[in-house]
Structure formats: C-alpha cells, structure tokens
Biopython code that builds the backbone (N, CA, C, O; Angstrom):
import numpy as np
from Bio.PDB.StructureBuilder import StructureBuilder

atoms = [
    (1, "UNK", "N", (-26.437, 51.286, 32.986)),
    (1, "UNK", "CA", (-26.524, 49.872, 32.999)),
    (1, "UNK", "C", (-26.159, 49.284, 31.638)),
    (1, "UNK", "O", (-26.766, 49.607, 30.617)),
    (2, "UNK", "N", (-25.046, 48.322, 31.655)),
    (2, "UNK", "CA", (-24.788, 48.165, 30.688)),
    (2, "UNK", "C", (-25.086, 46.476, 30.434)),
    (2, "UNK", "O", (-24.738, 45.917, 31.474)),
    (3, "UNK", "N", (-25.563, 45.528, 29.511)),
    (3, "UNK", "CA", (-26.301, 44.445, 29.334)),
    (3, "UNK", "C", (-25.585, 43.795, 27.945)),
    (3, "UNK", "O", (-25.453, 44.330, 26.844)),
    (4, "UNK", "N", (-25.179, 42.472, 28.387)),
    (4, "UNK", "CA", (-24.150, 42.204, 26.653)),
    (4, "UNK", "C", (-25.401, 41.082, 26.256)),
    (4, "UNK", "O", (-26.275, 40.492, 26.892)),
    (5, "UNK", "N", (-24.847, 41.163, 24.477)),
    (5, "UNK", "CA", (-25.714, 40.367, 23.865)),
    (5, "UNK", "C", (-24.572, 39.411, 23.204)),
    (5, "UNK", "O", (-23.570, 39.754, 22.575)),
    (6, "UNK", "N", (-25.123, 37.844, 23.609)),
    (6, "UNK", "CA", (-24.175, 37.390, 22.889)),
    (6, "UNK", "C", (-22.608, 36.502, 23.663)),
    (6, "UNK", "O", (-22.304, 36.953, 24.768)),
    (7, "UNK", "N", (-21.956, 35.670, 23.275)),
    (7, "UNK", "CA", (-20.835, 35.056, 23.810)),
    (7, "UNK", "C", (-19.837, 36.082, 24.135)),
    (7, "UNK", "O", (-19.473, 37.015, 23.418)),
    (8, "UNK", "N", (-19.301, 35.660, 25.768)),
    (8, "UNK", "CA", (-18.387, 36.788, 26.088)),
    (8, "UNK", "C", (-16.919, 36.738, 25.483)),
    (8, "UNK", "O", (-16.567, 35.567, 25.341)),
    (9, "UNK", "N", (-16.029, 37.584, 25.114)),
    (9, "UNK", "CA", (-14.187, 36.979, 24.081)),
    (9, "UNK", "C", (-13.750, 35.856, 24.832)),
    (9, "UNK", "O", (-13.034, 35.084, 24.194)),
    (10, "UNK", "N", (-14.010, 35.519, 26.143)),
    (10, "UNK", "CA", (-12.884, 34.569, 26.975)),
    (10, "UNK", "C", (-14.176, 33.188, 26.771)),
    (10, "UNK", "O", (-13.837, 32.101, 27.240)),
    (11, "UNK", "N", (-15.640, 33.276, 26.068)),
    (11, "UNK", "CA", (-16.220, 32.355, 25.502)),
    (11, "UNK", "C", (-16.348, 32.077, 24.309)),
    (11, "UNK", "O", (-17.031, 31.157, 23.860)),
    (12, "UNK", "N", (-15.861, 32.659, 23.852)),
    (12, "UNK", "CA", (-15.438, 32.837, 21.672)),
    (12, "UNK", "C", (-14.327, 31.991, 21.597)),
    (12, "UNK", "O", (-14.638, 31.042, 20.877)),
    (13, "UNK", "N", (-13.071, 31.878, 22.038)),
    (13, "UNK", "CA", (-11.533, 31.925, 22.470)),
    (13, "UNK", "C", (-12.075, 30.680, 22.690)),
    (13, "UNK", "O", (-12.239, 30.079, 21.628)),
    (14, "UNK", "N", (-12.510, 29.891, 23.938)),
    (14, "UNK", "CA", (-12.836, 28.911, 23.923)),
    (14, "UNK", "C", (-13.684, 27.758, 23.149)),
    (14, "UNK", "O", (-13.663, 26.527, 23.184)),
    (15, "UNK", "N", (-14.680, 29.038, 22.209)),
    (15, "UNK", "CA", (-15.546, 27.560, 21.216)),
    (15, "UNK", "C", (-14.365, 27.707, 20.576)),
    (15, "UNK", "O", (-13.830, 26.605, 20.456)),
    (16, "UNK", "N", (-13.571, 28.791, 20.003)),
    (16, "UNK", "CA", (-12.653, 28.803, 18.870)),
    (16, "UNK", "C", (-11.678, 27.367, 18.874)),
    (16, "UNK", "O", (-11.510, 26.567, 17.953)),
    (17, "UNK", "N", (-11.132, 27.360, 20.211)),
    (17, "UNK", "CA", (-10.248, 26.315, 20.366)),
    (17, "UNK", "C", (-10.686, 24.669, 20.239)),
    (17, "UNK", "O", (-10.074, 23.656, 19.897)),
    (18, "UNK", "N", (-12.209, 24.978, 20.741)),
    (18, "UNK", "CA", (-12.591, 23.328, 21.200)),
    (18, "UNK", "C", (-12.882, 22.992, 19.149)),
    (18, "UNK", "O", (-12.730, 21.932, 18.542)),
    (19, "UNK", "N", (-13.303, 24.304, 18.628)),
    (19, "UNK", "CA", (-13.935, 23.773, 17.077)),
    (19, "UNK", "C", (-12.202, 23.740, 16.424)),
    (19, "UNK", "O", (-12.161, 23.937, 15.210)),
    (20, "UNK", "N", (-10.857, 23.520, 17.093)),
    (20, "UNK", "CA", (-10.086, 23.673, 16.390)),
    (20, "UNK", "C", (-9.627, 22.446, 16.447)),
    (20, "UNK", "O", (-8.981, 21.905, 15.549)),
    (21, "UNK", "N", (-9.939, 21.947, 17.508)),
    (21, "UNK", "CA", (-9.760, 20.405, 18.435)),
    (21, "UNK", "C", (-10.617, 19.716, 17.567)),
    (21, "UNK", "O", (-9.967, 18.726, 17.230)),
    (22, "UNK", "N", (-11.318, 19.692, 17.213)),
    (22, "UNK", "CA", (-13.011, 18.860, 16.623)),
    (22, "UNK", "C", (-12.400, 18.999, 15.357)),
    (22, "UNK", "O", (-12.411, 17.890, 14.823)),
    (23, "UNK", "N", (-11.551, 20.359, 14.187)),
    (23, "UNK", "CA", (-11.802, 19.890, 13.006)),
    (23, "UNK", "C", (-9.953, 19.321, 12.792)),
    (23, "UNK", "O", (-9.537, 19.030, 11.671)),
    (24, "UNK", "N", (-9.264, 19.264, 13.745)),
    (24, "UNK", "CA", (-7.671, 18.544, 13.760)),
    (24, "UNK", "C", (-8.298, 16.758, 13.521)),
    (24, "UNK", "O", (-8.262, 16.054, 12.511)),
    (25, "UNK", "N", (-8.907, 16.433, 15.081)),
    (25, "UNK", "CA", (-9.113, 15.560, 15.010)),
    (25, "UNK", "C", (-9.835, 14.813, 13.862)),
    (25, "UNK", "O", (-9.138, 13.961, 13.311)),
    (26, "UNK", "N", (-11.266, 14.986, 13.328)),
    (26, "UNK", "CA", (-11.448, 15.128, 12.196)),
    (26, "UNK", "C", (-10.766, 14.290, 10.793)),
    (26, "UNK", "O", (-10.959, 13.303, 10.083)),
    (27, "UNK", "N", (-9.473, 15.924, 11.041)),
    (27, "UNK", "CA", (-8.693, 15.619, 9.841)),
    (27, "UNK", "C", (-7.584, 14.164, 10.175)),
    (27, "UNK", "O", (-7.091, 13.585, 9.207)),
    (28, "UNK", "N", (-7.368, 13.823, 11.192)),
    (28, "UNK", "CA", (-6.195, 12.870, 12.216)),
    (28, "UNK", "C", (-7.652, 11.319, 11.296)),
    (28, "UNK", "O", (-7.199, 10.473, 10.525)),
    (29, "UNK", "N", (-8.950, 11.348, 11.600)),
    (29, "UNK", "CA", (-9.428, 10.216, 11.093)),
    (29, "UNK", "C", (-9.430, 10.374, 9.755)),
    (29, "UNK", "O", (-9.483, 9.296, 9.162)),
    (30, "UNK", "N", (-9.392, 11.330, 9.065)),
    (30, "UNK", "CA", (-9.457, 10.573, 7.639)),
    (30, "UNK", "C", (-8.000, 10.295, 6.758)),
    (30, "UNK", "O", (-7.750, 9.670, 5.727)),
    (31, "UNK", "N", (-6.996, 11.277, 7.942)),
    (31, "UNK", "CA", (-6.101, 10.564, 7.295)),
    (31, "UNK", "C", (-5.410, 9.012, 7.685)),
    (31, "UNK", "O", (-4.608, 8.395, 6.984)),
    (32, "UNK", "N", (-6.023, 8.550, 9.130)),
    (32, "UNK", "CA", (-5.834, 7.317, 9.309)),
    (32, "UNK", "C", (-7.022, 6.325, 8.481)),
    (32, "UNK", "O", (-7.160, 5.160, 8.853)),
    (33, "UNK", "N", (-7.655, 6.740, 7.618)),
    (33, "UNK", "CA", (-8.347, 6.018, 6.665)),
    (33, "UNK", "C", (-7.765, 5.591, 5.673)),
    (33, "UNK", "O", (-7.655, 4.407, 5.354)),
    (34, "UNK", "N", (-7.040, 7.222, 4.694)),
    (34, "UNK", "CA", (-6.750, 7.015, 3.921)),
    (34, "UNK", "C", (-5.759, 5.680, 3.948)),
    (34, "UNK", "O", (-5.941, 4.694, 3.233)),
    (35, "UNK", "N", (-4.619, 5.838, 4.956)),
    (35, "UNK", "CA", (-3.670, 5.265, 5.942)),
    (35, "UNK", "C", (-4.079, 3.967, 5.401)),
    (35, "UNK", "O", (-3.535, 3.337, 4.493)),
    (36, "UNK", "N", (-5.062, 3.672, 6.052)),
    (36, "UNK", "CA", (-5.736, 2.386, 6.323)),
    (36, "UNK", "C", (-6.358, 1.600, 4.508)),
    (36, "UNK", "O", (-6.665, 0.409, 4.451)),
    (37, "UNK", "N", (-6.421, 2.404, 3.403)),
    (37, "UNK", "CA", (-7.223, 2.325, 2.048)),
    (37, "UNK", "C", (-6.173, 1.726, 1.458)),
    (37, "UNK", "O", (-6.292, 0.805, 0.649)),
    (38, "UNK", "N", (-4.457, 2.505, 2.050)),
    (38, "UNK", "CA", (-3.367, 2.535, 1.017)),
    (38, "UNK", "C", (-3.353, 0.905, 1.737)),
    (38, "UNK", "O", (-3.820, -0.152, 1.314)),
    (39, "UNK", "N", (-2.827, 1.137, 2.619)),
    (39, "UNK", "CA", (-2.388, -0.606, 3.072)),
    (39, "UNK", "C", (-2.987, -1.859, 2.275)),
    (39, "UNK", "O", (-2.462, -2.831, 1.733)),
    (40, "UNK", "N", (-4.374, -1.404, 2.440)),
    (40, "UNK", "CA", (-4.797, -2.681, 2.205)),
    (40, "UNK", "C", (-4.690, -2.819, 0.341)),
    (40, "UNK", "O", (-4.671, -3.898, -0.251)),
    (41, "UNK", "N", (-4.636, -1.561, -0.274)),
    (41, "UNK", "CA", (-4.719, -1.700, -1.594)),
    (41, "UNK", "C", (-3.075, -2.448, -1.818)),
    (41, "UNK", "O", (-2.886, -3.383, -2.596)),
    (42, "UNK", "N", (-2.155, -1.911, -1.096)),
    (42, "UNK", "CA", (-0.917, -2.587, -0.871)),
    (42, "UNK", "C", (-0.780, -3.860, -0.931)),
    (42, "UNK", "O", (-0.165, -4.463, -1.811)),
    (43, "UNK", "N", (-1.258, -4.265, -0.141)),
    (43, "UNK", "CA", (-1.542, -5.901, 0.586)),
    (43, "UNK", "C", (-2.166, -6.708, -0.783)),
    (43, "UNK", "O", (-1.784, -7.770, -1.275)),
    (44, "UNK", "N", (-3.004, -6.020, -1.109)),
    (44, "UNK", "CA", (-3.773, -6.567, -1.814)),
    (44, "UNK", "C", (-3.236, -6.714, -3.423)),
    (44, "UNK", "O", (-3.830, -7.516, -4.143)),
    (45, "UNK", "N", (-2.073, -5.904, -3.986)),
    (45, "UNK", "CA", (-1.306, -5.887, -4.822)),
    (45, "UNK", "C", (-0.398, -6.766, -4.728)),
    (45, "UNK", "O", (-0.368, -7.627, -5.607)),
    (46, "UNK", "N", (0.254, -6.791, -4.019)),
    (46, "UNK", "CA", (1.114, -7.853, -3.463)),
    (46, "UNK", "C", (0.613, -9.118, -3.209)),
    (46, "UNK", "O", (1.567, -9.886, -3.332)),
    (47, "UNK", "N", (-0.242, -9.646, -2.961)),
    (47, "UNK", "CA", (-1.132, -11.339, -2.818)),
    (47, "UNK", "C", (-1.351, -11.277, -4.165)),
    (47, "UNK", "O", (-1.389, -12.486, -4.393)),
    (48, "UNK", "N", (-1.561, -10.635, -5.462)),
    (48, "UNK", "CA", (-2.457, -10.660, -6.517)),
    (48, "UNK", "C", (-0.998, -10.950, -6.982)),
    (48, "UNK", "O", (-1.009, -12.030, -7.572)),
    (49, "UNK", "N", (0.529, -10.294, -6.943)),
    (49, "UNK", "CA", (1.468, -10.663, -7.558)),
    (49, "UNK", "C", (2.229, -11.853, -7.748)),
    (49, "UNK", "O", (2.815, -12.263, -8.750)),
    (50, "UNK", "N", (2.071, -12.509, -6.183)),
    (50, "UNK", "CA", (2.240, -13.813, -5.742)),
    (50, "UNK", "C", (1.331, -15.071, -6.582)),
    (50, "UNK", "O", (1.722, -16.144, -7.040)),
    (51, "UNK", "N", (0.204, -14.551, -6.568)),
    (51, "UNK", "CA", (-0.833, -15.654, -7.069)),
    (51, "UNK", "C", (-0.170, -15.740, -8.568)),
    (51, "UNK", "O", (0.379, -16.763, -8.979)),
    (52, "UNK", "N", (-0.281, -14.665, -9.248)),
    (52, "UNK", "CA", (0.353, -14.268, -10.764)),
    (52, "UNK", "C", (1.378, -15.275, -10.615)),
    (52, "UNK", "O", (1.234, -16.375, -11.149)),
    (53, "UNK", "N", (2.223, -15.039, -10.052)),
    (53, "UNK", "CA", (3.670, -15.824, -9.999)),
    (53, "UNK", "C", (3.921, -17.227, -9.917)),
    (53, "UNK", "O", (4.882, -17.849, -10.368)),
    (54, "UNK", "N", (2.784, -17.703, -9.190)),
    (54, "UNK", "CA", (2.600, -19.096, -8.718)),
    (54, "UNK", "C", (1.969, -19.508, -9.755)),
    (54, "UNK", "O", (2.502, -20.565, -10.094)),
    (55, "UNK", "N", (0.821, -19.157, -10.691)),
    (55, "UNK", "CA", (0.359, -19.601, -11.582)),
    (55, "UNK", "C", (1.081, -19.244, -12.711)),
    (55, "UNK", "O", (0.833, -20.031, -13.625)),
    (56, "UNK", "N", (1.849, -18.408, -13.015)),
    (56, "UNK", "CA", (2.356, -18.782, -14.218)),
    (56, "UNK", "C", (3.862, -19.495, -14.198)),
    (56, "UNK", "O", (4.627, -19.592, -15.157)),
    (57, "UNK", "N", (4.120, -20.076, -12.527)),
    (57, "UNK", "CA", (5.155, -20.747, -12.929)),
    (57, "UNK", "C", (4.586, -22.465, -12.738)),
    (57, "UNK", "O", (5.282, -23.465, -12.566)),
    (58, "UNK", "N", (3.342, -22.374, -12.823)),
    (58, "UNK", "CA", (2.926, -24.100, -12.707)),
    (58, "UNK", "C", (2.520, -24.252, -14.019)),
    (58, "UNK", "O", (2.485, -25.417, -14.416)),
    (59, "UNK", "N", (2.067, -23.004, -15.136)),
    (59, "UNK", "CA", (1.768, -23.354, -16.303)),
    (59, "UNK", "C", (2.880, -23.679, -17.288)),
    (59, "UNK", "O", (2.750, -24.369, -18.299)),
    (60, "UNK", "N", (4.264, -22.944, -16.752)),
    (60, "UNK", "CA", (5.664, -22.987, -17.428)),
    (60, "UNK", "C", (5.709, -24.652, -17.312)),
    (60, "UNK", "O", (5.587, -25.389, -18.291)),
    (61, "UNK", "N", (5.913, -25.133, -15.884)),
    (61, "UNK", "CA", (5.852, -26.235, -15.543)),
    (61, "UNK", "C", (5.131, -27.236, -16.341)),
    (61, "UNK", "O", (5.697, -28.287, -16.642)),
    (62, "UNK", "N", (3.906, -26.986, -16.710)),
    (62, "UNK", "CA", (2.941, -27.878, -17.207)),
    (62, "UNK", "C", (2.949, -27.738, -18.650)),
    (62, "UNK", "O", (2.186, -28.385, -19.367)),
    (63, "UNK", "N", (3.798, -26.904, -19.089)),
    (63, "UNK", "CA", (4.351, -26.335, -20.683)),
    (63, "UNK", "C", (3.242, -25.965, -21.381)),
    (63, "UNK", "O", (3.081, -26.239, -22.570)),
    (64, "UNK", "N", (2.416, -25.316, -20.663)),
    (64, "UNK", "CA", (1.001, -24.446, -21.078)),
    (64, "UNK", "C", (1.720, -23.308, -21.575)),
    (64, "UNK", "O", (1.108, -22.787, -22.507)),
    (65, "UNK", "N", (2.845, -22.709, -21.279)),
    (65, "UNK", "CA", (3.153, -21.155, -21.735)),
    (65, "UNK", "C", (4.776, -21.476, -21.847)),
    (65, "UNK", "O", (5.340, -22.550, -21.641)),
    (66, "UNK", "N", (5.321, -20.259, -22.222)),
    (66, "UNK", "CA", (6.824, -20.559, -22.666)),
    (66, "UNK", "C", (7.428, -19.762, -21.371)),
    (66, "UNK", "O", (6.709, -18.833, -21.005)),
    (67, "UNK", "N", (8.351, -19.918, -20.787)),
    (67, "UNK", "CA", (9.291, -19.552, -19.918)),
    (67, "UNK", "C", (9.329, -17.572, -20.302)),
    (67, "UNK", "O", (8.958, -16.952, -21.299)),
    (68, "UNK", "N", (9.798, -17.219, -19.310)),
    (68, "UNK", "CA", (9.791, -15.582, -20.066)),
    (68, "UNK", "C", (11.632, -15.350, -20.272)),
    (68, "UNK", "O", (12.638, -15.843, -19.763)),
    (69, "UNK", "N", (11.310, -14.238, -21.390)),
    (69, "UNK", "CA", (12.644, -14.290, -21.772)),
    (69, "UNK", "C", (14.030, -14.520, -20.144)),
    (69, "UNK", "O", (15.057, -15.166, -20.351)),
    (70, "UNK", "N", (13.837, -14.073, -19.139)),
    (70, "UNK", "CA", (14.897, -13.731, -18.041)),
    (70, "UNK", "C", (14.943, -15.498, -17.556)),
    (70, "UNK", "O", (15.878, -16.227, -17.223)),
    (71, "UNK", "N", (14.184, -15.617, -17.633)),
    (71, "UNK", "CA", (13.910, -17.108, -17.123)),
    (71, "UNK", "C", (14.680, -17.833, -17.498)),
    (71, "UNK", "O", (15.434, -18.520, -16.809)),
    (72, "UNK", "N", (14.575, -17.771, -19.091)),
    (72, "UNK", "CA", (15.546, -19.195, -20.644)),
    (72, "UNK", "C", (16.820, -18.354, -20.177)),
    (72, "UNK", "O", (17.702, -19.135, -19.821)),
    (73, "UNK", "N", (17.165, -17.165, -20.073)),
    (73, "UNK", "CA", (18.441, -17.088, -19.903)),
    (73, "UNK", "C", (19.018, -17.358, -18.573)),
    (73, "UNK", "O", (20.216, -17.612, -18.693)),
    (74, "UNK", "N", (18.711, -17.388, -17.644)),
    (74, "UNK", "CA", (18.734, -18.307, -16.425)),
    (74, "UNK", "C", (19.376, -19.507, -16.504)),
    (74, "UNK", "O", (20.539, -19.833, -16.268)),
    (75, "UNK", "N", (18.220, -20.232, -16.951)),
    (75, "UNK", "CA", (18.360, -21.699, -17.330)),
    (75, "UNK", "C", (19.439, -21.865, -18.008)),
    (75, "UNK", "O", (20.375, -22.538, -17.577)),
    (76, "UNK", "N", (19.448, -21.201, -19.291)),
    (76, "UNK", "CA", (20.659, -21.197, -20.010)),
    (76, "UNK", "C", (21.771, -21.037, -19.203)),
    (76, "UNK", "O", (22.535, -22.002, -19.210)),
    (77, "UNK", "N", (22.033, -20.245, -18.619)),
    (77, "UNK", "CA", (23.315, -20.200, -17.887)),
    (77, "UNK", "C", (23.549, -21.146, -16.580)),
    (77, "UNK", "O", (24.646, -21.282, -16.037)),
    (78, "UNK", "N", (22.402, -21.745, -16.184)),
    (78, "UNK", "CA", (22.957, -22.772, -15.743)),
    (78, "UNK", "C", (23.481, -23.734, -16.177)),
    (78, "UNK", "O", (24.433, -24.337, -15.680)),
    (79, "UNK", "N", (22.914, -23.973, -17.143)),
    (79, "UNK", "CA", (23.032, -25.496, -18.183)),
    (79, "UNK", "C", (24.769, -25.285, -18.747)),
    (79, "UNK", "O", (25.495, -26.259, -18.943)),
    (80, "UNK", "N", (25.313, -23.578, -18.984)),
    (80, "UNK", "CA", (26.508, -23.461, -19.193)),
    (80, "UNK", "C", (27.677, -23.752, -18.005)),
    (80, "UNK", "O", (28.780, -24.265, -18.197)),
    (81, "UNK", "N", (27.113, -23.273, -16.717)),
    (81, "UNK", "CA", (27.747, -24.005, -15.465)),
    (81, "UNK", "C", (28.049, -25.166, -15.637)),
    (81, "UNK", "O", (29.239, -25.483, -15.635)),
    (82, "UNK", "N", (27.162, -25.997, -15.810)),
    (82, "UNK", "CA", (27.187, -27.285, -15.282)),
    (82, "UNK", "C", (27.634, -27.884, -16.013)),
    (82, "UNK", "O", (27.826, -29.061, -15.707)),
    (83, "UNK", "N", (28.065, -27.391, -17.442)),
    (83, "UNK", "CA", (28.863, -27.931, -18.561)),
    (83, "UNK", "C", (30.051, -27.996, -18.411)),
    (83, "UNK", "O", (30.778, -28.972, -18.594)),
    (84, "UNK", "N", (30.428, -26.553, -17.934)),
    (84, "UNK", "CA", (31.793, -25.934, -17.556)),
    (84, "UNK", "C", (32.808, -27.010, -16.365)),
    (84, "UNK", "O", (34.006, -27.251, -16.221)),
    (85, "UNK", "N", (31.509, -27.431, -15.683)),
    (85, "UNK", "CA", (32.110, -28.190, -14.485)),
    (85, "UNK", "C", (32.106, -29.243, -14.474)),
    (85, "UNK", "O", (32.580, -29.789, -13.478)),
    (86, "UNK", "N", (31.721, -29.840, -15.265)),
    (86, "UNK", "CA", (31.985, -31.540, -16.247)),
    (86, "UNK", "C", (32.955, -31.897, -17.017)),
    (86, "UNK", "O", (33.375, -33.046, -17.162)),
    (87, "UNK", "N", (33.422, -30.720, -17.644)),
    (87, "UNK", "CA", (34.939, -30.568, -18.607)),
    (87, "UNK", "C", (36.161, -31.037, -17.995)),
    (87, "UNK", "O", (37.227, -30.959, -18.606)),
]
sb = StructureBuilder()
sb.init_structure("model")
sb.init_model(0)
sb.init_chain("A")
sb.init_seg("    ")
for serial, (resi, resn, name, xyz) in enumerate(atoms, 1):
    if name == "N":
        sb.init_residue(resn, " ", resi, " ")
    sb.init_atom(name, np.array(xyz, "f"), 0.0, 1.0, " ", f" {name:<3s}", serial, name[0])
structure = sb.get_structure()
C-alpha cells in the first residue's frame, strides 16, 4: 500500500503556473504605475513650462525683465525687414 504525502506533479505544475500568472500580472500593475507616475510628471513639466513662458513674457511686456538674448535678436531682425522694405 502505497500513501503520498503532499501535492501531486500535475498539482505543483498547476500552483507553478497560476503563481506565474499572479507574479506577471503583478509586474503588468506596477509597470502601468510607473506608466502612469511618468505621464503625469510629464504633464506636469510641461504646464510648469507654459506658465514660465507666459509669465516671463508679460514681465518682458511690462519691462520688469530684459528680453532674452534670442528674443532682441528676433526683434532685431525684424526691425531690419521692415527697414529693408521701406527703402
């Protein structure tokens, strides 16, 4: 008479698979977290650049700060256009 102790291989095989299922998935949520951390740090870089932008072009405006160098040369070269096309 022979008597087993213990999970039979064709019940091993099976926790094996379901704990392979449990630690995929698992890994599937934290990388839709991370997923989810980058975006918003994204998002959130991007609104902070905009705001930057908007406020330091109402202070240019309001001649609180000086134009940045790319800016005066901008300007400058318009101001040379429009010279050019008055001649």
């Amino acid at each position: 008479m022979y008597s087993s102790c213990g999970p039979t291989a064709k019940e091993k095989e099976e926790k094996r698979i379901t704990d392979s299922i449990k630690v995929a998935d698992c890994i599937a949520m934290v990388q839709a977290e991370q997923q989810r951390i980058g975006d918003s740090v994204t998002k959130a870089m991007e609104e902070k650049r905009k705001s930057d932008s908007i406020s330091h072009e109402d202070s240019v405006k309001k001649h609180l700060i000086k134009p940045r160098k790319a800016e005066m040369k901008m300007q400058e070269m318009k101001k040379m256009k429009k010279t050019k096309k008055t001649k």
